[in-house]
N, C-alpha and C positions, 0 to 999 in steps of 0.2 A: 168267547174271548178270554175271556178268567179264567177257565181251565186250561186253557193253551198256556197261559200265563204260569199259572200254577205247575203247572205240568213241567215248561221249560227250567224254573224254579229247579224242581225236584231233580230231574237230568242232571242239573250246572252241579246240585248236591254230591248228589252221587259220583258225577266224576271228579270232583274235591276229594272226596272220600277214597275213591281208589286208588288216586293218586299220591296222597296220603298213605296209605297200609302199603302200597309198592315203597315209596321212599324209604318208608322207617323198614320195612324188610332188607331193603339193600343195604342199607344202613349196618342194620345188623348181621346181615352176611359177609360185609366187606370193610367193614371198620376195623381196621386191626388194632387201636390200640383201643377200642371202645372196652370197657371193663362190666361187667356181669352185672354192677349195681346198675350202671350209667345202661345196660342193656335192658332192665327192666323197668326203671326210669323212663325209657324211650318207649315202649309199653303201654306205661300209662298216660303220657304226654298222648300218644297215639289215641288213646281211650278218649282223653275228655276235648282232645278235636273233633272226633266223630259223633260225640253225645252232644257238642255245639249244633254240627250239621243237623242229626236225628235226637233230638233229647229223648227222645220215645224208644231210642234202642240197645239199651245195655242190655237185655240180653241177648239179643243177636250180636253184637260186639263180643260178648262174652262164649258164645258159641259156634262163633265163624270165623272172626279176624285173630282174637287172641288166640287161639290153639296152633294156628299158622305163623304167628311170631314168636309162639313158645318153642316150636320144633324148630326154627332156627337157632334159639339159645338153647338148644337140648343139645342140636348137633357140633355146635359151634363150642360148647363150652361143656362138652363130652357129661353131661349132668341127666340125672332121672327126671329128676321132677322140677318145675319154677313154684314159686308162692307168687300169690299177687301181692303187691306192692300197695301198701293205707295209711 
């Protein structure tokens, strides 16, 4: 019964989570007056919601979600490279 528990727990996470990295993606595809800082801002906001849900996973944030919101501010804001934002 505690693992079911536990288990449901971690599901309810995870689809916070996704729902979360879709929002702020759309966000930053479709915000047009959103500006570059306020786009990396939203980035990190993005960040330390998901290190709430998973405290245990910067670096999978750092090598799954963030590279997927960076190529939105790459294409979006015709740029090479983002810096993270500290």
């Amino acid at each position: 019964m505690m693992e079911e528990a536990a288990l449901h727990e971690e599901q309810r996470r995870i689809r916070r989570m996704r729902l979360l990295v879709d929002v702020t993606a759309q966000v930053l595809s479709e915000d047009e007056k959103l500006t570059f800082c306020e786009a990396l801002r939203l980035i990190e906001a993005a960040r330390t919601a998901v290190l709430r849900l998973f405290p245990d996973k910067d670096d999978t944030f750092n090598l799954v979600i963030r590279p997927r919101l960076e190529r939105i501010i790459h294409e979006r804001f015709q740029i090479s490279s983002v810096s993270p934002v500290n």
